[in-house]
N, C-alpha and C positions, 0 to 999 in steps of 0.2 A: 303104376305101370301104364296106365290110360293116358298119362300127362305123356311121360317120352314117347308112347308109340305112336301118339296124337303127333307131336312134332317130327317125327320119322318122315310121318307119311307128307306131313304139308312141306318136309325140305325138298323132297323128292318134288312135289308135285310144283315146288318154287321155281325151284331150277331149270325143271322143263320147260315151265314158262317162260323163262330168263333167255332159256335157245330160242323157244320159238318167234320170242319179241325180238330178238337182236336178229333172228333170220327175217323174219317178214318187215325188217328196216333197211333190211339191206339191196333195198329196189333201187332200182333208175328215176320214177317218176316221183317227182319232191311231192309233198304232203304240205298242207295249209299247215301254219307252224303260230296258234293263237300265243299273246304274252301272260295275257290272264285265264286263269282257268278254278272252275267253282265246281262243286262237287259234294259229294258226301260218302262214307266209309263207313262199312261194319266189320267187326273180329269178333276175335277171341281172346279173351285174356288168359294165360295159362301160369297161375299166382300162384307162387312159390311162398312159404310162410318156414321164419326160423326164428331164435331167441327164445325168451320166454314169456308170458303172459299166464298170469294170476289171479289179480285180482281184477274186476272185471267192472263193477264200480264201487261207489261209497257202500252198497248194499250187500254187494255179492263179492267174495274172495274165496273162490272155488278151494277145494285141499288139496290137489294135486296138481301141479304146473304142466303148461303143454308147452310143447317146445318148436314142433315141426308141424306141417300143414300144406295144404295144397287147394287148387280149386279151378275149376273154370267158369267166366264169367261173360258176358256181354260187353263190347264196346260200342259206340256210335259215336260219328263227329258230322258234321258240316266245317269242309275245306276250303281254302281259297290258294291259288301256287302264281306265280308271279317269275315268268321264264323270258327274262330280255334276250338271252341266247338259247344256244344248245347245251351247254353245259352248266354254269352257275345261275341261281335263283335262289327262291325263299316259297316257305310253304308258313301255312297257319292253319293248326286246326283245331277248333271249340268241338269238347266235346261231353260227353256222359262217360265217365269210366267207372268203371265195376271191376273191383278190386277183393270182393270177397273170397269165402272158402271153409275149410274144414281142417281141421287140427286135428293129427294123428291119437288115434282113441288113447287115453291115459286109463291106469287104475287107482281108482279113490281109496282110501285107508280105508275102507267096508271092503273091499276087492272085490269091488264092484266096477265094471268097465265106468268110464265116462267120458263125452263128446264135447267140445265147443266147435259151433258155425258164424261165420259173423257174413254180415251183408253191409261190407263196406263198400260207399262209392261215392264220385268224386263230379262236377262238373271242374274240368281240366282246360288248359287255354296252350299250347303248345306250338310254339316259334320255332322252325327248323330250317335252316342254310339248307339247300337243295343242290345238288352237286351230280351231272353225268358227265362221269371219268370221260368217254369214250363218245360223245357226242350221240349216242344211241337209247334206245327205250330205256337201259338200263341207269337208274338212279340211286343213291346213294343220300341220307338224310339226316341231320342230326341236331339237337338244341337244347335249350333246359325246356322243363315245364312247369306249369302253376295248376295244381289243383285245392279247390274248395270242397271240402267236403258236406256232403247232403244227406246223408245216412248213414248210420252207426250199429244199428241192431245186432244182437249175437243170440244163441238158442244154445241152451248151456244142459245139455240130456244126462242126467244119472239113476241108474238103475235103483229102489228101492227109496226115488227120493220125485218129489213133482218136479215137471221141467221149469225150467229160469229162460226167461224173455225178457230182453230189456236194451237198451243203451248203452257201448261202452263209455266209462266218462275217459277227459282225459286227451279225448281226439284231437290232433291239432285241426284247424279250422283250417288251416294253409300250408300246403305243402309244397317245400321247394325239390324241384329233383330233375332228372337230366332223361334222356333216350338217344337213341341211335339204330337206325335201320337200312330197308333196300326195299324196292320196290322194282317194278319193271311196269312201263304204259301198254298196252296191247292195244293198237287204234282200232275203233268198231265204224267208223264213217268213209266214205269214199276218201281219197285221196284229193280232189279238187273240192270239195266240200267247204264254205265258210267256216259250220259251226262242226269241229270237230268234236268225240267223244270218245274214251278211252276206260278200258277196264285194269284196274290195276292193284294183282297182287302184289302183299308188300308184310315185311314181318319187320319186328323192332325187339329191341330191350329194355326195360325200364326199369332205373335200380333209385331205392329211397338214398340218393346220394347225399343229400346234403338234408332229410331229415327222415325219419319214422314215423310212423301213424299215429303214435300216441306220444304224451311226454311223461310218461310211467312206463316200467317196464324196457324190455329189450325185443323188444317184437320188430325184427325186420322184414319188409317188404318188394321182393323181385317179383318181376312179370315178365313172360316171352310173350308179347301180342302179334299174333296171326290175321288178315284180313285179305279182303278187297274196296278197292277205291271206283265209283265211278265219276268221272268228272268229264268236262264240256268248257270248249272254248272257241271262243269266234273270232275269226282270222278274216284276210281276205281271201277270197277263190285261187287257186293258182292250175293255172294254162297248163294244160299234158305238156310233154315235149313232142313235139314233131318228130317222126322218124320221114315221114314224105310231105311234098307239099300237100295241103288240104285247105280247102275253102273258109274261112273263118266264119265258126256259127254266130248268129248276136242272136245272145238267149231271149227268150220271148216274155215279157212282161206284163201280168194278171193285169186284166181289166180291172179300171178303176171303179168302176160301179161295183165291183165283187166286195169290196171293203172301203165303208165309211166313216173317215176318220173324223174328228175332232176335240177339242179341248177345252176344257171347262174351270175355269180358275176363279179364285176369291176374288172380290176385287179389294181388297185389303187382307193381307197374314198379318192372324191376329197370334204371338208368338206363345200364349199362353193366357187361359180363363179361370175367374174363381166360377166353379159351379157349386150350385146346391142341389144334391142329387136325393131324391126319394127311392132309396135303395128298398127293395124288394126281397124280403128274406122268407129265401125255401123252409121250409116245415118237416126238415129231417134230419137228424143227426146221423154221420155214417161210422160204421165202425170197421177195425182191420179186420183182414183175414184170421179165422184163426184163437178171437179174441173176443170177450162180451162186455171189455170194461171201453169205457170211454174214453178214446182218442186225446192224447196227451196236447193235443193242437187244440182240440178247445178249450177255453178260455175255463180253470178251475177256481173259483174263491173258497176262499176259511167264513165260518160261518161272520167271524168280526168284518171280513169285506166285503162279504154280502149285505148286511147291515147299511154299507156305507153304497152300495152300488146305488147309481141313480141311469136308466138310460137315456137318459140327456145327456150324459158327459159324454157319451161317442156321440155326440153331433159336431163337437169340436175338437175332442181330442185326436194325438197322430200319432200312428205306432211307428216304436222305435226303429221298424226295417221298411220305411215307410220308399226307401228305394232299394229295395233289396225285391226285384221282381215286379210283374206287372200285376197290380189293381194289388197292392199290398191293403189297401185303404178301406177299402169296401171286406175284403177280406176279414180282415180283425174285425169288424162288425159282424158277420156273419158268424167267426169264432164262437162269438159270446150270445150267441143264441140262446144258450141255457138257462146264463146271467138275465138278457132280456125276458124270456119269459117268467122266471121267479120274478123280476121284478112285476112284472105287469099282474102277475098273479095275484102276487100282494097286494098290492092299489087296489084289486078289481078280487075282493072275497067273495064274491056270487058266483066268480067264474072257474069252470071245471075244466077238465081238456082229455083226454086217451091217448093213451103212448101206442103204438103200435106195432112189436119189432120182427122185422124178417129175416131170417139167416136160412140160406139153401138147403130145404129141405129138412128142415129142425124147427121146428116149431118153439122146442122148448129151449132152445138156446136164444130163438129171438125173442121168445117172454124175459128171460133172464137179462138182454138188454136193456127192454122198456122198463123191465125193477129198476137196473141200476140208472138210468135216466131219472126215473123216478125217486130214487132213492136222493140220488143229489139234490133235485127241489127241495126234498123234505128237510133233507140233513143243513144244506146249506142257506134255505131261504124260507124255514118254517113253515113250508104251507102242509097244509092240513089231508094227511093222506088219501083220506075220504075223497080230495076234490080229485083224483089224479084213478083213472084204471088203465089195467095191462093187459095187453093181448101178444099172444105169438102167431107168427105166423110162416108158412113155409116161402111164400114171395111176398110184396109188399103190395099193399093197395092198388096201387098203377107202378106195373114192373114196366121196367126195360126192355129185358129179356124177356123176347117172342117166343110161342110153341111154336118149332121146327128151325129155328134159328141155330146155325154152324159156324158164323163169322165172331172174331172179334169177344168171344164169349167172356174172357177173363174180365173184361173191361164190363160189361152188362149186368154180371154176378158180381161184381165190386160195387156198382150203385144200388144195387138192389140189399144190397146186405146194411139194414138203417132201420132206426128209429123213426117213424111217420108221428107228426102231432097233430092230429084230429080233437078241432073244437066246436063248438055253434055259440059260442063264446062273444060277440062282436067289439067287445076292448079290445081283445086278439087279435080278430081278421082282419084284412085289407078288405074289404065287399065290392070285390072284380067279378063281374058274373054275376052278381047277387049271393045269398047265403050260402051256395053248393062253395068259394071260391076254399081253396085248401091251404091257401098262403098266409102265414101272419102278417101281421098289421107292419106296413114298413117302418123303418127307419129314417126320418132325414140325418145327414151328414154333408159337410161341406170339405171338397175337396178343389184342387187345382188341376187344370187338365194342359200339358202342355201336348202343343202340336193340334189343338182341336180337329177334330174332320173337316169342319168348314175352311182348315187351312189349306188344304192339300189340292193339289192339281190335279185332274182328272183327266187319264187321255183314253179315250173311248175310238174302239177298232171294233165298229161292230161289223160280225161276221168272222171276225180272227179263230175263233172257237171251233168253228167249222172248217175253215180252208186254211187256216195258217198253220205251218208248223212252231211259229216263234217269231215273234215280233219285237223291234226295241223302239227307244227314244233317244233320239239325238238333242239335245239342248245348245244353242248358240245365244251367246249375248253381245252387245253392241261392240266389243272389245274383241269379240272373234275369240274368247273362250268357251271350251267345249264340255258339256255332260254328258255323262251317258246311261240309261234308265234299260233295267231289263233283264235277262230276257222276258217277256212275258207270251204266257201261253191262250190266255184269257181273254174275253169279250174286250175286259178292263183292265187299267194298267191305274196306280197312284203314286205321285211321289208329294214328300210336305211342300210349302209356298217355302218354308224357312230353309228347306235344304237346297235349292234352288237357287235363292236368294246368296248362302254363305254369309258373309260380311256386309252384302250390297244391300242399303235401305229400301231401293226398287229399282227395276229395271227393265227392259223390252229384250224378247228372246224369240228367237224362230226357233222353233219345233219343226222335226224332222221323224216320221215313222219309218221306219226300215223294216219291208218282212220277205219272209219266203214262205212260197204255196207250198202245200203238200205234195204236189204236184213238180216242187223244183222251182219253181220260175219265183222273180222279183217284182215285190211289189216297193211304190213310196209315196207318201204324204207328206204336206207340209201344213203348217197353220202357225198361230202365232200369239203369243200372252203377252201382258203387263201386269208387271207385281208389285205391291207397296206394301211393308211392315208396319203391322198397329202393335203396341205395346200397352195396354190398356188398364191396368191394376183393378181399377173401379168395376170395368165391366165381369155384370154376375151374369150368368146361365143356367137354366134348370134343365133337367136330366132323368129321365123316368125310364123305367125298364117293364117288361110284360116277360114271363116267362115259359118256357114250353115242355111239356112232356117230352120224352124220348120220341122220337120220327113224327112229332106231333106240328101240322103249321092249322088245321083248320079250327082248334081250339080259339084262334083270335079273333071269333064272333062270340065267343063269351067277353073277351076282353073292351065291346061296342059301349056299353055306359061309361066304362073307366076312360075312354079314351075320350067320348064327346062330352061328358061330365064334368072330369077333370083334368084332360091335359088340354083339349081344346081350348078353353076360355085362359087360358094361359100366352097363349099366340098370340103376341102382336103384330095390327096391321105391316106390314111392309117387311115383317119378321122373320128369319131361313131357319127350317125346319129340316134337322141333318137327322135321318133315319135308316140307322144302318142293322142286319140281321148277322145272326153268326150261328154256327153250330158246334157241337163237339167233334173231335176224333172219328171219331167211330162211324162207319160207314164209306158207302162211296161220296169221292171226293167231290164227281160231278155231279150227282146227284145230293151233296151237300150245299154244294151252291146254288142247285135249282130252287131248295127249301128253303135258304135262308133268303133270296131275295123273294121270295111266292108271301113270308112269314110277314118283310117290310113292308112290298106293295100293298098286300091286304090291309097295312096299321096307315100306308098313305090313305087308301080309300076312303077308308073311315072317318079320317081327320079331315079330310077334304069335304067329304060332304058335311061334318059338322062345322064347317067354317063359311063355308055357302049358304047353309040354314041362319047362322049368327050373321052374314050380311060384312065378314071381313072380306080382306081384300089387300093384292100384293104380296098376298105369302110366296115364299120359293121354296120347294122343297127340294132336298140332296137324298136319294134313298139308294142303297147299296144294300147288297148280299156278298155277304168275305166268305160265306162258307164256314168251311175249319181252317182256314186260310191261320198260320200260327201269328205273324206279323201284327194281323188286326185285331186279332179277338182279343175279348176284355180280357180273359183267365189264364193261365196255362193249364195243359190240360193231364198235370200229373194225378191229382186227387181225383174221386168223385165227384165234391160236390164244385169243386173247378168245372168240371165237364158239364153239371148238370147246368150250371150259369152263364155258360155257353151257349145253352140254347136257348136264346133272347134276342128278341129287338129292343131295340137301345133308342129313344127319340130325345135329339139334342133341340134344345129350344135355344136360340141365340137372338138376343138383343138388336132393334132393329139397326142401332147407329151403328 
C-alpha cells in the first residue's frame, strides 16, 4: 500500500510541476540556452519483485518459494545532457542503483512465517535520446541501460530456526535492460545569466527487458524511479529585450589584482611511471555491521596455502581486477593483512601481538571478533596461541567518533567497528615515531602509475575561493583548436599534460581564465604553456605514505625521523618532490581541504629542512591538498578501511632526468 500511494502522491506532485515549468516558459524574455549541461540526481526506486526464487545459493535452498516482493531503494547518478536545439539531444547518466527489497512473507512447512530481503545493486551506465515535444521545459527520455552489479546480500528470517545472511550466487554481473521516462527543467538562475541551473523532477520505468537478475530461477525485476535532477550549464549572457530606448550598460570588470592567476606545467609529460612504493599498512581489520566473522574481502588461505604463503610474492605479484577501480593494487595487499601477519609471526617466534576488538557498545561481541582474528592465525598459520591475547571493547583505541558528534555518524560507527593489532614486537612495526608508532611494518610493492601528478598542469586563481563564484580554462593551440577545463570552484584547478596534449607529441597553447565575481562582474586572464611527451619505461620512482587519525593533521611531528631518516636521503639533488594530501568523506568539504593541504605543507617543511641540513640542492617541490576531492584521492571511499587510507599524504619522489 505504501509503494502506490507513495506514487499517487509524486504523479500529483509531477504534474503540478510540469504546469508550473511550461507556465514559467512561457515569458517574453529568452533565457541563456547552454548545449552542455552536467549535473547529478537522487530518487527513489519503487522495486517491484515477481516470479520465483528458491534456492538462494549452493548453501542455502529455503523450503518454501517466494514469488512477489516489493521495496524502496536509493538511486544517485552524476549526469551529463548535450542539447544542440530545443527539442532533440542525448543524456548520459552513471550511476549507483539499488534495486533491492522484500518478498512477500511465505509459510515454511513448520508454519512457521518466513521472510527473504536482498540488498541488490547496480553501478548502471544509462544512454538516453532526449526529446522536448513542444520546445518547452517539458522533456521526454528514453535508452537501454548497462548495469554491473556490486552487491548481492539477502537476509533469509525464519521463525524457530537462526537467521541466513549471505550472497545470492548466480547474479548476472551484467545486466542488459531498457527505461523510459519525463522530466520537466524548473530554471533557478536569472534569465540573462551565463551559467544557468535548473532543478528537475523526472520519473522513469525500468523493466529487466532483455535479462533477470539472476541465471537461476524466474525472478523478475520492474522499477518505477521517482527523483530530482539538478544540473548547470554555461551559455553566453543574453541581452533583455528592449521595450524603450535605454542607455547601454558595459558591465564592470573585477579588478585584476583581486585574482592571481597563473600556470605551472611539466616540462616533460611523463605518460606513465614504474614506481616502487613502500606501502603502509593500517593495524585493523574491519568487520560488517551486524556480524563478528571476517569480512569475506579479506584475503582467506587453507592451512596447505598458508604453508606456501611468502610475503614477498605481493611485492610483484598483480590481482586479477587490477583495473577494476582505483588503487586495486595497494589494495589486495592490504586485504591480505592477516596472511602477512601469520607470516611474519612465523619467521619472528619471540614475537607476541593483542587483537583488540570494538563493536558499539558490546564489548563482548568485539572480544568475539579478536577470537576469531585470532582464531585464523592459529588455525591457518600455526602459531602458538599463547603468543596472540584478546580484549573487547566498547570503542576502539583511537575512535573516530567524537563525544557529542551528530554528523555523518553511520560512516564513524562503520570505522570504529574493527580489530586493532597492538604489538611492541619490532619485526612487525614500521618505527615512525619511535616505539609508540601502531602501524605494521610496510610492504614494498611495485606498481605502475599512469598519469603521474608531476604530469598534470596546474592552473592556480588565487583568491577564486573567496570572490569567484566559478571559474574555467580555456585551452588554445597553435592550430586554433579549443579546450575547455572546468568549472572550477577552488583556489586550484588540474588537468593531466597528456589530456591536453591528445595525439600531439608537444605543443604551445595560450591559456585563457574565464570567471565571474560573486558580486556578478567579469573577470579574465591569460598566460601560456609548452608541453613535450616523455614515454619513459626505465624510469622508476619511489612513493611513500604517512597516515592520519580521523581529523588528525598535527600527528605529523611524530612522523619527523621517518621523514628526515628515511625518505630524505632518498632525494636527489635537482629531484621534483610531488606531495599531495587527501582526506575521507566525511566532514566538511572546506574544511577538508584546509587539512589536507595543513597535513602536506607540514611533511614539505620537514623535508625541506632535512635537505638544507644534508647540503642538497635544486629540489622542486609540487605539494597540493585534494581534500575529499573524489577525482584525486588514492581509495574510493566505499569501505572503511578505503576511508581510513585516505587520510594520507602521499610524497612522490621522481627521478631527476
Amino acid at each position: 500500500m505504501l509503494h502506490y500511494t507513495a506514487n499517487k502522491k509524486f504523479a500529483f506532485l509531477f504534474l503540478s510541476l510540469i504546469i508550473a515549468g511550461v507556465a514559467g516558459n512561457a515569458q517574453k524574455v529568452k533565457r541563456a540556452q547552454p548545449k552542455w549541461w552536467f549535473g547529478e540526481s537522487a530518487a527513489a526506486n519503487f522495486n517491484t519483485y515477481r516470479g520465483t526464487t528458491q534456492k538462494l545459493n549452493s548453501n542455502l535452498t529455503v523450503p518454501a518459494a517466494f514469488h512477489k516482493g516489493d521495496g524502496i531503494k536509493p538511486y544517485a547518478s552524476l549526469l551529463t545532457e548535450y542539447r544542440p536545439n530545443k527539442v532533440l539531444g542525448g543524456m548520459l547518466n552513471v550511476a549507483y542503483d539499488n534495486r533491492g527489497g522484500s518478498f512477500d512473507s511465505v509459510m515454511a512447512p513448520c508454519n512457521c512465517p518466513a521472510n527473504l530481503s536482498t540488498n541488490l545493486s547496480y553501478i548502471t551506465i544509462e544512454p538516453s535520446i532526449r526529446i522536448a515535444p513542444f520546445s518547452s521545459a517539458l522533456y521526454l527520455f528514453a535508452g537501454p541501460t548497462i548495469a554491473f552489479n556490486i552487491t548481492k546480500a539477502f537476509t533469509y528470517l525464519q521463525d524457530k530456526q537462526t537467521d541466513k545472511r549471505g550472497d545470492l550466487s548466480d547474479i548476472n554481473k551484467t545486466v542488459f535492460s531498457a527505461q523510459a521516462g519525463a522530466g520537466i527543467d524548473i530554471p533557478i538562475s536569472a534569465r540573462a545569466s551565463a551559467t544557468q541551473w535548473t532543478l528537475s523532477p523526472f520519473a522513469s520505468f525500468q523493466t529487466n527487458l532483455f535479462g533477470a537478475p539472476r541465471s537461476v530461477g524466474s525472478w523478475s525485476l520492474y522499477t518505477l524511479r521517482t527523483g530530482i535532477a539538478l544540473k548547470f550549464g554555461t551559455a553566453k549572457k543574453v541581452a533583455p529585450v528592449k521595450t524603450t530606448a535605454e542607455p547601454v550598460i558595459t558591465p564592470l570588470v573585477a579588478s585584476e589584482k583581486e585574482i592571481q592567476f597563473s600556470v605551472r606545467a611539466p616540462k616533460v609529460v611523463p605518460l606513465n611511471r614504474k614506481v616502487k612504493e613502500t606501502f603502509a599498512l593500517r593495524n585493523s581489520v574491519f568487520f560488517n555491521q551486524g556480524s563478528t566473522e571476517i569480512p569475506n574481502r579479506y584475503v582467506h588461505l587453507s592451512n596447505t596455502q598458508a604453508i606456501a604463503f611468502k610475503e614477498g610474492q605481493l611485492q610483484q605479484d598483480q590481482p586479477n581486477n587490477l583495473n577494476n577501480g582505483r588503487s586495486s593494487r595497494q589494495l589486495e595487499v592490504y586485504h591480505n593483512i592477516l596472511n602477512i601477519l601469520g607470516d611474519r609471526l612465523r619467521a619472528n617466534p619471540k614475537s607476541t601481538i593483542s587483537l583488540s576488538g570494538a563493536s558499539d557498545n558490546n564489548p563482548a561481541e568485539g572480544k568475539l571478533m579478536a577470537e576469531n582474528v585470532k582464531q585464523y592465525l592459529v588455525t591457518a598459520f600455526g602459531i602458538n596461541p599463547t603468543r596472540i591475547s584478546t580484549e573487547g571493547r566498547d570503542k576502539p583505541l583511537i575512535p573516530s567518533e567524537q563525544p557529542g558528534a551528530t554528523k555523518e555518524l553511520a560512516l564513524l560507527r562503520e570505522g570504529d567497528r574493527r580489530v586493532d593489532i597492538v604489538s611492541s614486537s619490532p619485526e612487525l612495526l614500521l618505527q615512525v615515531g619511535g616505539v609508540a608508532s601502531p602501524f605494521l611494518k610496510p610492504v614494498e610493492i611495485i606498481a605502475v602509475q599512469q598519469d603521474p601528478l608531476d604530469s598534470y598542469v596546474l592552473f592556480n586563481a588565487t583568491g577564486a575561493d573567496e570572490l569567484l563564484k566559478s571559474w574555467n580554462v580555456v585551452v588554445t593551440d597553435e592550430q586554433g583548436n579549443v579546450q575547455h577545463y572546468g568549472p572550477y570552484t577552488k583556489d586550484q584547478g588540474s588537468v593531466s599534460g597528456k589530456t591536453i596534449l591528445g595525439n600531439s607529441t608537444h605543443g604551445n597553447y595560450k591559456i585563457v581564465m574565464v570567471g565571474e565575481t560573486k558580486s556578478g562582474q567579469s573577470i579574465k586572464k591569460e598566460s601560456s604553456v609548452s608541453l613535450m611527451k616523455m614515454d619513459d619505461p626505465k624510469q622508476e620512482g619511489l612513493r611513500y605514505s604517512i597516515l592520519f587519525d580521523f581529523d588528525k593533521s598535527k600527528t605529523i611531528a611524530s612522523y619527523e625521523k621517518f621523514l628526515t631518516d628515511i625518505v630524505t636521503p632518498l632525494i636527489p639533488e635537482n629531484g621534483t618532490v610531488v606531495i599531495h594530501g587527501h582526506t575521507d568523506i566525511i566532514g566538511d568539504e572546506k574544511y577538508n581541504n584546509a587539512l589536507s593541504f595543513e597535513r602536506a605543507n607540514s611533511a614539505q617543511k620537514i623535508i625541506e629542512g632535512a635537505l638544507s641540513k644534508a647540503g642538497k640542492k635544486g629540489v622542486n617541490f609540487q605539494t597540493l591538498g585534494f581534500g575529499e576531492d573524489a577525482g584525486n584521492a588514492p581509495f574510493e571511499n566505499n569501505l572503511p578501511e578505503e576511508r581510513f587510507y585516505n587520510r594520507t599524504v602521499i610524497i612522490d619522489i621522481v627521478p631527476s632526468k
